[in-house]
N, CA, C and O atoms as CSV, one atom per row, in Angstrom:
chain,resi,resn,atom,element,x,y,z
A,1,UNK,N,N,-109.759,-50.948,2.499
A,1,UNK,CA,C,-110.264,-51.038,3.856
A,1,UNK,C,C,-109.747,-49.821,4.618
A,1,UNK,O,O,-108.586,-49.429,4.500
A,2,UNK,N,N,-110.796,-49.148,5.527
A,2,UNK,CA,C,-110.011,-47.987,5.920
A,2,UNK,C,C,-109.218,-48.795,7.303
A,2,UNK,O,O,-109.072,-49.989,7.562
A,3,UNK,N,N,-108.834,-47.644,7.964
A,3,UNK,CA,C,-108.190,-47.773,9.160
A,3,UNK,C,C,-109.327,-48.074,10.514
A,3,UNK,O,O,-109.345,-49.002,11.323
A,4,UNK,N,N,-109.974,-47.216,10.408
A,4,UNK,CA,C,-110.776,-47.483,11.936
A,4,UNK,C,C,-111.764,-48.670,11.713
A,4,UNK,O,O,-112.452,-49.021,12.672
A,5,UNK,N,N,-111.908,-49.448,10.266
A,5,UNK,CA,C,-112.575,-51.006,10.379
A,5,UNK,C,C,-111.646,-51.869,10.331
A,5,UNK,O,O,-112.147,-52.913,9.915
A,6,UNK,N,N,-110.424,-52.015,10.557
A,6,UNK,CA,C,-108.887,-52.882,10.614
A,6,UNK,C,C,-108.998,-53.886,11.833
A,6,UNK,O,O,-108.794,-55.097,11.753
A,7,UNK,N,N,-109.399,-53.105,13.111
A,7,UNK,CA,C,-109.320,-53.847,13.838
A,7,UNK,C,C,-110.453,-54.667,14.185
A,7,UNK,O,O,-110.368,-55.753,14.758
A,8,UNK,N,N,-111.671,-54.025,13.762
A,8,UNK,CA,C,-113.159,-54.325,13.380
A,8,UNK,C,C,-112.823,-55.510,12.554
A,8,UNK,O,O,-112.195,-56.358,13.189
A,9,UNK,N,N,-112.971,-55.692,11.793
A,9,UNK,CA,C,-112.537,-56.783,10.542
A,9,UNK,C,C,-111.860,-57.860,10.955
A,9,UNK,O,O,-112.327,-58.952,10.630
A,10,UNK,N,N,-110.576,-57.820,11.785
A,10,UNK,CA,C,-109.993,-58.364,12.066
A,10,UNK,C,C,-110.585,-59.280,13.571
A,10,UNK,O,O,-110.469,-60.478,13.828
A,11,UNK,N,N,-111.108,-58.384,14.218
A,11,UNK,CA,C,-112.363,-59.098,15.100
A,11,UNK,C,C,-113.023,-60.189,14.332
A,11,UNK,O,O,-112.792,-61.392,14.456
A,12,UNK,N,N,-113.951,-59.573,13.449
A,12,UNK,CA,C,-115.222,-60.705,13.584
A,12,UNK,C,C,-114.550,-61.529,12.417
A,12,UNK,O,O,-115.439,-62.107,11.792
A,13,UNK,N,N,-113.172,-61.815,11.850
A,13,UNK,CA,C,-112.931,-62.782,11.173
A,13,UNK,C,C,-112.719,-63.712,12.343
A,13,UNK,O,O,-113.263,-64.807,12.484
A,14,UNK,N,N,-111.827,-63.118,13.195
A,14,UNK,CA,C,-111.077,-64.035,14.141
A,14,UNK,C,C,-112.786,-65.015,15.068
A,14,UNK,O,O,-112.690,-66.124,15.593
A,15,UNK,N,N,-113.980,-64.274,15.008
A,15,UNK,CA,C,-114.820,-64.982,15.449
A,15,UNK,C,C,-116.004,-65.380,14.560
A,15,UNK,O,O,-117.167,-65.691,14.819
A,16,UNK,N,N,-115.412,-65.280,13.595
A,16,UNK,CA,C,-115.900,-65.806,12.075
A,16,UNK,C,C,-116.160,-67.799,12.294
A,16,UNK,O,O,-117.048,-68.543,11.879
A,17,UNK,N,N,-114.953,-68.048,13.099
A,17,UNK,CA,C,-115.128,-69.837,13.211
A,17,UNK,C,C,-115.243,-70.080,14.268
A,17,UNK,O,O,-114.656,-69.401,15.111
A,18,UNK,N,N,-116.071,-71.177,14.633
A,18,UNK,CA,C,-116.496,-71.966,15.856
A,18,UNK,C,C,-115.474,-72.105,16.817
A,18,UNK,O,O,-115.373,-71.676,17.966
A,19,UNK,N,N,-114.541,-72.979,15.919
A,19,UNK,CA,C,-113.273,-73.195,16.955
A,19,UNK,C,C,-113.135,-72.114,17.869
A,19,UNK,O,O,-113.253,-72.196,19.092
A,20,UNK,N,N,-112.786,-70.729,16.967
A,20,UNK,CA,C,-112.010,-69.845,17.726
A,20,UNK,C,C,-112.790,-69.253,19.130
A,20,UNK,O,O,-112.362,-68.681,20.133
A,21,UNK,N,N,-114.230,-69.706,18.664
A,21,UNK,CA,C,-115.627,-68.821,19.268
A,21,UNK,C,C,-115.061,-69.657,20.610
A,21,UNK,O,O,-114.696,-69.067,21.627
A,22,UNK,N,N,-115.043,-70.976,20.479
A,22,UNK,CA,C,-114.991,-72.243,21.667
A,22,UNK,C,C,-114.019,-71.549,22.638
A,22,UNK,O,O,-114.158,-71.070,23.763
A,23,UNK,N,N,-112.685,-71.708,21.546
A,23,UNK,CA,C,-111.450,-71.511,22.531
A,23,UNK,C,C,-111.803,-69.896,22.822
A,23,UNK,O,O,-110.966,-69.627,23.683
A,24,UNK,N,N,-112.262,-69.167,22.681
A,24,UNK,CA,C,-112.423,-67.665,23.399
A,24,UNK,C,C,-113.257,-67.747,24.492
A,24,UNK,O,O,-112.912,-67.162,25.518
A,25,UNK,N,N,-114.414,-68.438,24.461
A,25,UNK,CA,C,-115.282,-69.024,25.287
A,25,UNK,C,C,-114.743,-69.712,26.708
A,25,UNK,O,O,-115.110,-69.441,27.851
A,26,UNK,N,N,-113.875,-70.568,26.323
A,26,UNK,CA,C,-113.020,-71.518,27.608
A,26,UNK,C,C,-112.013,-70.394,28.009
A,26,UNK,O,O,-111.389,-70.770,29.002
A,27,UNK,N,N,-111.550,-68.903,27.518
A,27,UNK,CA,C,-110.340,-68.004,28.007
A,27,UNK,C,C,-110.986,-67.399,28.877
A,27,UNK,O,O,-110.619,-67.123,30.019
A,28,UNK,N,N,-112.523,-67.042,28.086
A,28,UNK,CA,C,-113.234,-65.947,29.221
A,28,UNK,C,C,-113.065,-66.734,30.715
A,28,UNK,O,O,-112.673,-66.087,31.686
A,29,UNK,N,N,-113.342,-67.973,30.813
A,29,UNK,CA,C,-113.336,-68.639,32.153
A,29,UNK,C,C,-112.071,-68.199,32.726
A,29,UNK,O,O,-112.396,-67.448,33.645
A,30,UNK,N,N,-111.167,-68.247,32.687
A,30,UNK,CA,C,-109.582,-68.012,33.186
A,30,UNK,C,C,-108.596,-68.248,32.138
A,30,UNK,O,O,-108.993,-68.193,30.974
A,31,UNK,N,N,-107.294,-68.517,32.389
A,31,UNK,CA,C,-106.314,-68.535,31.574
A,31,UNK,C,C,-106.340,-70.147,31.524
A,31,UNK,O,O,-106.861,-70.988,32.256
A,32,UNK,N,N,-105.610,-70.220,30.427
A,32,UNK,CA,C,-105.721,-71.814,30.448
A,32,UNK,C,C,-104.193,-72.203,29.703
A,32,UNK,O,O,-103.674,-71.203,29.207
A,33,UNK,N,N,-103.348,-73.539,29.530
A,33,UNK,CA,C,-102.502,-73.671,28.755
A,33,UNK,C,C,-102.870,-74.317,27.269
A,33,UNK,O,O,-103.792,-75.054,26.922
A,34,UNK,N,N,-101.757,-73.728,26.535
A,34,UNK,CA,C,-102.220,-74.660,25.264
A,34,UNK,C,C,-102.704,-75.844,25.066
A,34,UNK,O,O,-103.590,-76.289,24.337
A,35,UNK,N,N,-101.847,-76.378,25.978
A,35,UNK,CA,C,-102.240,-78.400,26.137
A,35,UNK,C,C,-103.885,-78.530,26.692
A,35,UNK,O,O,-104.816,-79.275,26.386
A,36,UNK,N,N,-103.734,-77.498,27.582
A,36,UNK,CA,C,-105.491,-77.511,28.546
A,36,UNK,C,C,-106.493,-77.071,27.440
A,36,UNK,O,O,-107.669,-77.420,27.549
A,37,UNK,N,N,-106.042,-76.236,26.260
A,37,UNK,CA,C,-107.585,-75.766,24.979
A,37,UNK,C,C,-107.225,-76.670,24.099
A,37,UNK,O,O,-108.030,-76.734,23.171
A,38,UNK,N,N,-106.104,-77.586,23.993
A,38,UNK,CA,C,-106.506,-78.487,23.111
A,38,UNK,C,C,-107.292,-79.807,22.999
A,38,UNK,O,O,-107.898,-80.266,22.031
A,39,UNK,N,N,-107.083,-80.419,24.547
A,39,UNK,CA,C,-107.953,-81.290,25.102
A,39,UNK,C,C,-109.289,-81.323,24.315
A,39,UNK,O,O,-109.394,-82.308,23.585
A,40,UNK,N,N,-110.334,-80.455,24.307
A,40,UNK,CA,C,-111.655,-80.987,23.889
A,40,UNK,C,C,-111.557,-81.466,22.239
A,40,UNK,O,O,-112.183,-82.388,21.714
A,41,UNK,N,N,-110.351,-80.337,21.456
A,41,UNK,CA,C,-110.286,-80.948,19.832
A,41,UNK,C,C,-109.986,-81.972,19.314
A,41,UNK,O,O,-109.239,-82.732,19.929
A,42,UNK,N,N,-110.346,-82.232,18.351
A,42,UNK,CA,C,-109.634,-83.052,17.627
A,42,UNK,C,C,-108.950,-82.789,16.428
A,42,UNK,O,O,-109.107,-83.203,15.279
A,43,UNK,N,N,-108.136,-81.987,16.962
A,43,UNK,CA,C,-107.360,-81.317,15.558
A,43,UNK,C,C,-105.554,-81.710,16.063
A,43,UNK,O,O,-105.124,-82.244,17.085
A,44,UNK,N,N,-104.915,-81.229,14.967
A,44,UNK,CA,C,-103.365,-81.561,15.232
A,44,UNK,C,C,-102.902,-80.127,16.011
A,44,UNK,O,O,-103.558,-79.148,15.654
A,45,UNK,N,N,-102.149,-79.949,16.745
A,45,UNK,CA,C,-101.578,-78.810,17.245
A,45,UNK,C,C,-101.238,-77.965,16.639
A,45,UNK,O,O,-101.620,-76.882,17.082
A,46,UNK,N,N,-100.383,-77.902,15.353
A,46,UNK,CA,C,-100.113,-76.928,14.517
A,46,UNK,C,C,-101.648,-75.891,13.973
A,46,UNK,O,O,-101.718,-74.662,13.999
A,47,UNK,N,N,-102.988,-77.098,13.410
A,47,UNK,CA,C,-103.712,-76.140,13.562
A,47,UNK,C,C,-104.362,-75.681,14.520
A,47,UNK,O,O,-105.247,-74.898,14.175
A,48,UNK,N,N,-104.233,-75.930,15.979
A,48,UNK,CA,C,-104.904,-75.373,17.035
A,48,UNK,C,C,-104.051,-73.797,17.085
A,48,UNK,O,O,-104.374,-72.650,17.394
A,49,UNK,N,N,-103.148,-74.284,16.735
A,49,UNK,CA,C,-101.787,-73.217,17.499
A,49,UNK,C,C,-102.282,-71.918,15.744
A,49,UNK,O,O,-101.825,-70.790,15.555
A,50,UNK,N,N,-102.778,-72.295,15.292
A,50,UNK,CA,C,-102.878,-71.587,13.814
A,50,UNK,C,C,-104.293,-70.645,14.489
A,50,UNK,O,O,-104.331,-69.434,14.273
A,51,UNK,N,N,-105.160,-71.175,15.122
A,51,UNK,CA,C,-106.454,-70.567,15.836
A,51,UNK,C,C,-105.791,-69.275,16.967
A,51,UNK,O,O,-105.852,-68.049,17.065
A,52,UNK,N,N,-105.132,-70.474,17.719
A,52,UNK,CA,C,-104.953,-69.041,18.467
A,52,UNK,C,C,-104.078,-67.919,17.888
A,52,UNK,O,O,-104.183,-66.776,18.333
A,53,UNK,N,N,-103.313,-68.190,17.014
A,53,UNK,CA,C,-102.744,-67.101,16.706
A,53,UNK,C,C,-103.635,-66.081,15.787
A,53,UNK,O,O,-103.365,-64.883,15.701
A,54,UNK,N,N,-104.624,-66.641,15.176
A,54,UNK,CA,C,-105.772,-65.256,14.716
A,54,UNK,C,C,-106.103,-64.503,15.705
A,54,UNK,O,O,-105.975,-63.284,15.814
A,55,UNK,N,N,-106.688,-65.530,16.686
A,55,UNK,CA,C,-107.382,-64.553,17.733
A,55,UNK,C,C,-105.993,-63.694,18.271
A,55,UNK,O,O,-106.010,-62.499,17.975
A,56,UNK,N,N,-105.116,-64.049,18.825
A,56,UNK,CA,C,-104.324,-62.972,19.193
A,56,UNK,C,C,-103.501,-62.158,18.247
A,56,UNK,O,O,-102.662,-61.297,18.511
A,57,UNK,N,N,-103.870,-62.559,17.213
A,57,UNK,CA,C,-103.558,-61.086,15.779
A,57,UNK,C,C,-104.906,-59.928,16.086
A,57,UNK,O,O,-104.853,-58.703,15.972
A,58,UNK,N,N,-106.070,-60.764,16.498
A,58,UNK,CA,C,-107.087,-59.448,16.097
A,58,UNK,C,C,-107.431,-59.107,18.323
A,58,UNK,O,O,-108.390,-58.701,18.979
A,59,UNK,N,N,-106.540,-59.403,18.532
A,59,UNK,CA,C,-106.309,-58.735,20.138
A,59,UNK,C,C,-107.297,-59.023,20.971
A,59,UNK,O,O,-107.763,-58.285,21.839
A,60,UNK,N,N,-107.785,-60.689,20.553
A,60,UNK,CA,C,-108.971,-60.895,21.625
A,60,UNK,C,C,-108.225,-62.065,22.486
A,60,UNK,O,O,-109.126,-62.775,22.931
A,61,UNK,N,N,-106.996,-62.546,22.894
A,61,UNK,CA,C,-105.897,-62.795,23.716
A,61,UNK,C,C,-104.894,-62.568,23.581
A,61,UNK,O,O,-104.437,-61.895,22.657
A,62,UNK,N,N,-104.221,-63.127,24.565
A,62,UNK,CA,C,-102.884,-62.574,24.718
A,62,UNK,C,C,-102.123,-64.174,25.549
A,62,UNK,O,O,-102.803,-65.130,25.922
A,63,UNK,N,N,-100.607,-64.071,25.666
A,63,UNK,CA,C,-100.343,-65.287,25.743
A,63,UNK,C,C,-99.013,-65.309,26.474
A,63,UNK,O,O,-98.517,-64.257,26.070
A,64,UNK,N,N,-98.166,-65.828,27.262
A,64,UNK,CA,C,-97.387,-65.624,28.132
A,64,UNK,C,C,-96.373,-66.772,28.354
A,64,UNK,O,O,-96.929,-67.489,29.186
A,65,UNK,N,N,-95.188,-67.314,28.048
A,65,UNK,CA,C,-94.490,-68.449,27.491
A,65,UNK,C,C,-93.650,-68.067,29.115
A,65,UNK,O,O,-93.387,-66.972,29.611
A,66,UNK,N,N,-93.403,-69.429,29.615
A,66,UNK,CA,C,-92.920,-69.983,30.663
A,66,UNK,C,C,-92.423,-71.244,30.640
A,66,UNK,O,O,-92.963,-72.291,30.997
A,67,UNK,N,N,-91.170,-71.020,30.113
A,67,UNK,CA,C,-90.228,-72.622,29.963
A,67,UNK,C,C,-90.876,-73.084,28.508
A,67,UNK,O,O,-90.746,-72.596,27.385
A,68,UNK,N,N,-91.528,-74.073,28.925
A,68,UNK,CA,C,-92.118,-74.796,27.495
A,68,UNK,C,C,-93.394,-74.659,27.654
A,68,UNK,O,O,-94.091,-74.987,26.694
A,69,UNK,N,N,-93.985,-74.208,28.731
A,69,UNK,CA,C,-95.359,-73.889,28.757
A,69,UNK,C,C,-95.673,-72.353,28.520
A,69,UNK,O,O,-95.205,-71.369,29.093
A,70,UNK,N,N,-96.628,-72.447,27.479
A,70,UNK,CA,C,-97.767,-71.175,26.750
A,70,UNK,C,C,-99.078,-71.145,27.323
A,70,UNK,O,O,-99.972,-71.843,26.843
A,71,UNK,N,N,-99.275,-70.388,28.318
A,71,UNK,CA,C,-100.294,-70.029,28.877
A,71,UNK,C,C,-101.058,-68.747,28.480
A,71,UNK,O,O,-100.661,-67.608,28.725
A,72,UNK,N,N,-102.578,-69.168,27.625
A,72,UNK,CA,C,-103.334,-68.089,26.891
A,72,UNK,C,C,-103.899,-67.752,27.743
A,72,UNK,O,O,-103.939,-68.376,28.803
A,73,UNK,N,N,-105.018,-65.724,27.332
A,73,UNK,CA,C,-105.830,-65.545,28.424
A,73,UNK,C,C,-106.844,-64.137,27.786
A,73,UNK,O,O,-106.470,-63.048,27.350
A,74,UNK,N,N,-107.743,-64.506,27.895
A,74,UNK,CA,C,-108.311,-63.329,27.461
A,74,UNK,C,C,-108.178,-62.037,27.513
A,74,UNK,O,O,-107.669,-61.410,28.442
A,75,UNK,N,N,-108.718,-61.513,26.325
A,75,UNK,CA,C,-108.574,-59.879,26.310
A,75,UNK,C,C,-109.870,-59.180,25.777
A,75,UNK,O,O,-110.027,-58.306,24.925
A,76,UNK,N,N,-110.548,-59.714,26.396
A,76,UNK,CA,C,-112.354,-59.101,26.301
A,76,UNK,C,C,-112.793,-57.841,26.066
A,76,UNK,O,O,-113.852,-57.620,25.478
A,77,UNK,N,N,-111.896,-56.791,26.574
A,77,UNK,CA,C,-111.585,-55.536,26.246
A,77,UNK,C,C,-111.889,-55.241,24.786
A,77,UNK,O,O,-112.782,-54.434,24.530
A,78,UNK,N,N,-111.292,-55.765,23.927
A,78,UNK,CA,C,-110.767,-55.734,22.177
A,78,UNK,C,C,-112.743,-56.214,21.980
A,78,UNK,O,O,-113.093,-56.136,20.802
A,79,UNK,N,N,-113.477,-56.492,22.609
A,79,UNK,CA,C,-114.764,-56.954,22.018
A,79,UNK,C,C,-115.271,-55.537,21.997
A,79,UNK,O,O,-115.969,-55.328,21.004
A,80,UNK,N,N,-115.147,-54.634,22.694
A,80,UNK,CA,C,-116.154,-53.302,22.681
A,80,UNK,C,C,-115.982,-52.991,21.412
A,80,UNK,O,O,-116.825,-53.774,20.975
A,81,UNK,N,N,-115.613,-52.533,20.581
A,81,UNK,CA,C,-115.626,-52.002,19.191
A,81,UNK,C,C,-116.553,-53.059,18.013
A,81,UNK,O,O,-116.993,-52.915,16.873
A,82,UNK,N,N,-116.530,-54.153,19.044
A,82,UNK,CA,C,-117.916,-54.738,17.965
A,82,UNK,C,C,-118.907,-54.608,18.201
A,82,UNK,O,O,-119.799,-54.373,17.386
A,83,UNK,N,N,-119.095,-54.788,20.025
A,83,UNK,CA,C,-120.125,-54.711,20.295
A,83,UNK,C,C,-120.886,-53.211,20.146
A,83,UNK,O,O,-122.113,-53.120,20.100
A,84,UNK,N,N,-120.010,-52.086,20.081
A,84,UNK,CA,C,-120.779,-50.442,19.576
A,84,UNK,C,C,-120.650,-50.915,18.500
A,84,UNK,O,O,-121.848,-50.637,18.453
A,85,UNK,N,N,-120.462,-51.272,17.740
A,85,UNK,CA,C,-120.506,-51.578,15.950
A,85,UNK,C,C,-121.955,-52.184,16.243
A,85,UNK,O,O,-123.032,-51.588,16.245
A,86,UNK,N,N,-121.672,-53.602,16.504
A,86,UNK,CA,C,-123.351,-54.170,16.419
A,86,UNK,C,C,-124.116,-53.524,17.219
A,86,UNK,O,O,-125.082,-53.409,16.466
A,87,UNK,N,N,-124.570,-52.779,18.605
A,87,UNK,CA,C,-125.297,-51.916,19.143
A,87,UNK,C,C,-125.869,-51.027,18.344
A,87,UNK,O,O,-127.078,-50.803,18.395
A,88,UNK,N,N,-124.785,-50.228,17.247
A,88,UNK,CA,C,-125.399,-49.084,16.459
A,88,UNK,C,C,-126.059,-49.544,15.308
A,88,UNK,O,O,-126.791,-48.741,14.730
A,89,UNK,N,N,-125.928,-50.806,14.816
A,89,UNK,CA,C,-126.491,-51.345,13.251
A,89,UNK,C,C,-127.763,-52.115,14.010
A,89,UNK,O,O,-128.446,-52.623,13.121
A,90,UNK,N,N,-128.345,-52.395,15.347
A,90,UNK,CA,C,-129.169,-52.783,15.887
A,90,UNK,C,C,-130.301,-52.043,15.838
A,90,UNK,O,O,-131.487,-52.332,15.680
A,91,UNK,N,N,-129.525,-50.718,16.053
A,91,UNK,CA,C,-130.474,-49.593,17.026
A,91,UNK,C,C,-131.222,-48.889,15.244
A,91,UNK,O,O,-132.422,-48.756,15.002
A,92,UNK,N,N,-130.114,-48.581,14.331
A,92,UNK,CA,C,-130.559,-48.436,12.924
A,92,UNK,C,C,-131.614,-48.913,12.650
A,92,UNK,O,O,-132.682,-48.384,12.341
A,93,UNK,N,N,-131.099,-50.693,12.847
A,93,UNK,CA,C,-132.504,-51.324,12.078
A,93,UNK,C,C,-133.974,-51.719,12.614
A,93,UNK,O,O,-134.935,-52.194,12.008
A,94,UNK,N,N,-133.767,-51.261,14.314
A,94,UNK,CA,C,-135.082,-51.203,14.632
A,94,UNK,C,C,-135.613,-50.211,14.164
A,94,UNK,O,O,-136.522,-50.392,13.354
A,95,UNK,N,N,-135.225,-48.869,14.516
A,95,UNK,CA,C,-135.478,-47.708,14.054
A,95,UNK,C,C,-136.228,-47.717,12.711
A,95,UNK,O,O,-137.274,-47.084,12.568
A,96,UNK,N,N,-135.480,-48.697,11.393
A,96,UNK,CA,C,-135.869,-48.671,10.215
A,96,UNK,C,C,-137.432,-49.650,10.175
A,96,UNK,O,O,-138.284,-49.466,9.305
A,97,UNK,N,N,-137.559,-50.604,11.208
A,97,UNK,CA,C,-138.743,-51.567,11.147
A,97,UNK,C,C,-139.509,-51.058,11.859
A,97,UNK,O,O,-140.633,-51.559,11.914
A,98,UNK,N,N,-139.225,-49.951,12.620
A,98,UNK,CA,C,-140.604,-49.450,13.212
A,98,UNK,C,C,-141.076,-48.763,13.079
A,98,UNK,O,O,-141.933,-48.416,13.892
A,99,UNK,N,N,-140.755,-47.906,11.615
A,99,UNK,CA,C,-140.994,-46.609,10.482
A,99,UNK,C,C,-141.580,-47.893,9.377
A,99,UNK,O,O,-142.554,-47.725,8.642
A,100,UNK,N,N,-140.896,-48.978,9.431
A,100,UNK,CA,C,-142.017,-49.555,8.062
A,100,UNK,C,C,-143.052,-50.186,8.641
A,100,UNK,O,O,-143.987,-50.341,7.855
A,101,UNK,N,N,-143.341,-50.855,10.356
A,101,UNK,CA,C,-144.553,-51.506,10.493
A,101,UNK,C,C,-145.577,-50.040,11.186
A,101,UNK,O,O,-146.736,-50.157,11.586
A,102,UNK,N,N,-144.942,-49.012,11.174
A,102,UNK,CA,C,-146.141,-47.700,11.378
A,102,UNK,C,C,-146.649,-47.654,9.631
A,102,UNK,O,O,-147.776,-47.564,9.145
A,103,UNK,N,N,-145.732,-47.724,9.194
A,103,UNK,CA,C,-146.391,-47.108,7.335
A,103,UNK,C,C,-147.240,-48.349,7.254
A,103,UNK,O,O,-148.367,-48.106,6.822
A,104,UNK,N,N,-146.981,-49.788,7.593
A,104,UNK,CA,C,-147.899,-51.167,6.870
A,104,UNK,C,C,-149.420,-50.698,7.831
A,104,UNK,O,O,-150.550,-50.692,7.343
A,105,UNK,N,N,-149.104,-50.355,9.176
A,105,UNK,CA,C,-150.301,-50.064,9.879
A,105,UNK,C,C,-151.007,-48.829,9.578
A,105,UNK,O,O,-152.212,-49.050,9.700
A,106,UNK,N,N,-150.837,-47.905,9.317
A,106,UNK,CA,C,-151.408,-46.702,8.340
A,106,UNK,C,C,-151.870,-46.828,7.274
A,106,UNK,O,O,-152.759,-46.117,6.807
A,107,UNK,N,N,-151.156,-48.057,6.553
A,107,UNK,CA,C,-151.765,-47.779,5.093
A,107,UNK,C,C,-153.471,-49.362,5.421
A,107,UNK,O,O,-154.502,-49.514,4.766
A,108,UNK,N,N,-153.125,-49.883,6.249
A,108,UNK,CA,C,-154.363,-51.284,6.921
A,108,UNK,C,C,-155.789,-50.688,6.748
A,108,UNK,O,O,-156.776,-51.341,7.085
C-alpha cells in the first residue's frame, strides 16, 4: 500500500460499516457523549467503543475526556481526500460512458 492511499484506505474502511456511517452521521450534528451515541444501539459498549475508535484511527473524529465523561465530535475535514478521490473516478467514468454511448450512437 503506498503512502498517499493510507489515509484513503483507512477512510473508507472506517465507513465501510453502517454503524460507523450512523455514529458519524449523529457527530456531524454536534458533539455528543459516548453514553448519548450509544443510546440508539444495541450493542455492548466495548463494541461501540471498538467503532469509535476506527473512526478516530482514520481521523474522521476526535474525542475529549472530562472526568469520566468522553465527549466525541467530528472531523469532516479528513472526508475531502475521498471526496477528490471519488470526484475524480466520477468524472473518469463519465468521460469513459460518453465516448462509449457516442461510438453505440455512430455505429446505430
Amino acid at each position: 500500500m503506498t503512502k498517499c492511499f493510507e489515509g484513503l484506505d483507512a477512510t473508507f474502511r472506517a465507513l465501510g460499516d453502517p454503524t460507523r456511517r450512523a455514529l458519524l452521521s449523529r457527530l456531524a450534528r454536534g458533539p455528543a457523549t459516548v453514553s448519548e451515541l450509544a443510546e440508539p444501539f444495541e450493542m455492548a459498549m466495548p463494541s461501540l467503543m471498538l467503532h469509535l475508535r476506527k473512526l478516530e484511527e482514520a481521523g474522521l473524529i476526535g474525542s475529549k475526556k472530562r472526568g469520566r465523561v468522553r465527549t466525541c465530535f467530528a472531523e469532516l475535514s479528513h472526508l475531502d481526500d475521498a471526496v477528490t478521490w471519488l470526484t475524480s473516478h466520477q468524472q473518469l467514468w463519465q468521460r469513459r460512458l460518453d465516448r462509449l454511448e457516442a461510438f453505440l450512437d455512430d455505429d446505430a
